[in-house]
C-alpha positions, 0 to 999 in steps of 0.5 A, a space after each residue: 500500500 505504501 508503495 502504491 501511494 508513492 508511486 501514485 503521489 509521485 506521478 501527481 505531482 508532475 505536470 501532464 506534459 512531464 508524465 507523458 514523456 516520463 512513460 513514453 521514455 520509460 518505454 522506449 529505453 526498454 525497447 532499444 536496451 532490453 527487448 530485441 524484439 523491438 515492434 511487436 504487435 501481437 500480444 503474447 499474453 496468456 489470456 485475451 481478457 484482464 481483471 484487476 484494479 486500479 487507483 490515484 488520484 483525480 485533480 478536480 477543482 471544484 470553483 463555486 465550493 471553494 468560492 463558498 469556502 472563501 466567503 465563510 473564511 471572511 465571515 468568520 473570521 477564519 476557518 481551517 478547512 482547506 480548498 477542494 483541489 482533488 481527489 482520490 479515485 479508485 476503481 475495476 478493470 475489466 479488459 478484453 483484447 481482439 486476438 492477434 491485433 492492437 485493439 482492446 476494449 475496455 469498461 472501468 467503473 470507478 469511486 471518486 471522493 473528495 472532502 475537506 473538513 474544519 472548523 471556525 468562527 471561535 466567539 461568534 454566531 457563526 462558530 461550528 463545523 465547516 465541511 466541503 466535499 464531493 463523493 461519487 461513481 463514474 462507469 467509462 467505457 474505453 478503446 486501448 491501442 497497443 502501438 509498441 509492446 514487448 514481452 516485458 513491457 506495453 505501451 498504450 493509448 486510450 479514449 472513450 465516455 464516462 458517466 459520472 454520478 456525484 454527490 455534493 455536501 456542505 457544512 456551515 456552522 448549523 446550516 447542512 446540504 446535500 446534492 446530487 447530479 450527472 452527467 457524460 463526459 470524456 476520457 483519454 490518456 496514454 500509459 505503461 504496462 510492466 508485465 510478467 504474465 499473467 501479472 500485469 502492473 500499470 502506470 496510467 496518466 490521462 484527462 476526464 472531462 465530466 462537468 455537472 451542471 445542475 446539482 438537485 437538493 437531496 437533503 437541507 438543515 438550517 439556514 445558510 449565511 446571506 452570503 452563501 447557498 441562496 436556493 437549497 430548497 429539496 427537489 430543487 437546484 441548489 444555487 448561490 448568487 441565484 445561479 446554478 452550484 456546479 461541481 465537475 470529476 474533470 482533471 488530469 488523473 494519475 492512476 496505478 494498477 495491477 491486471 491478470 489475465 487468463 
């Protein structure tokens, strides 16, 4: 565990451009030093179908709930709840790769959770708790090519849609919400697969687009600050300044993972 989230902490914290040449480097000095067998295009698994999981971690800024987080930190003098910047994600690989070809067909469901907690207003009317946070699942379905891969070691391309389902929370002091929305996005990226077949481990860097919109009111207790929620009623869109909340699972994503085949 440990090592997964060293590897997963690593890989988050270079830029997207720098991942991408990280994984393509890694993959091409393995070719021209290791592998003889240089563009192989032909699998030489064991098995053309995969099982196995993955996780990291998903840059999504969620603007109107820091800019919520924002106003309470003015309003109450302080509070020590930090700003949404990301998330983790973690999820299932089901794979099935066309025999003898490049091509591999893929669906990945996945859970997508972000929070971050604190409290304020030490001395005033607005002491208490300050909660902001987003959970959910996302289903995508994806087309991988293998352009160049080794006995040892895959590189690969993927692309295809994600439905996501989020659910987003807020705590201000005595005033609580919860709501819900979906959407369909895309997805896309690039990665690297060390192999000692049947085992597979995976280095995957990529971006999610996945913006929702509309967020429906499940659950309110309280009433909020003047300069906050503004419609929060149930059944209802919940709004501050008299327009839409939104909330997004985009962001660039740097996953580890682990594949059998058979």
């Amino acid at each position: 565990m440990k090592i997964f989230l060293s590897i997963t902490k690593f890989l988050s914290s270079l830029h997207l451009r720098s991942t991408f040449s990280l994984l393509i480097g890694i993959t091409f000095v393995n070719f021209f030093l290791v592998d003889e067998n240089l563009f192989a295009l032909v699998s030489q698994q064991t098995g053309t179908t995969s099982l196995g999981l993955i996780g990291g971690v998903t840059r999504s800024q969620q603007n109107d709930l820091n800019a919520l987080r924002t106003r309470a930190n003015a309003r109450a003098n302080g509070i020590s709840t930090g700003t949404l910047e990301g998330g983790w994600e973690g999820g299932v690989i089901l794979q099935k790769r066309v025999p003898n070809s490049v091509v591999a067909f893929q669906f990945r469901p996945s859970f997508f959770y972000q929070k971050e907690k604190g409290t304020g207003g030490t001395g005033t009317i607005y002491e208490g708790s300050y909660e902001y946070g987003t959970s959910g699942y996302t289903i995508a379905a994806l087309i991988k090519l293998y352009p160049l891969e080794s006995n040892f070691i895959r590189l690969f391309f993927q692309a295809g849609v994600v439905w996501g389902k989020l659910t987003t929370q807020i705590t201000e002091s005595t005033f609580d919400v919860e709501a819900k929305g979906s959407n369909l996005g895309y997805v896309g990226g690039l990665g690297v697969e060390f192999c000692m077949l049947p085992h597979c481990l995976i280095l995957e860097a990529g971006a999610r687009v996945l913006f929702l919109e509309r967020n429906i009111v499940s659950l309110a207790k309280g009433i909020p600050a003047g300069d906050s929620i503004t419609q929060y009623e149930k059944d209802q869109e919940l709004e501050y300044d008299h327009k839409d909340l939104q909330t997004n699972m985009s962001g660039v994503q740097t996953f580890v993972g682990y594949t059998v085949s058979f």
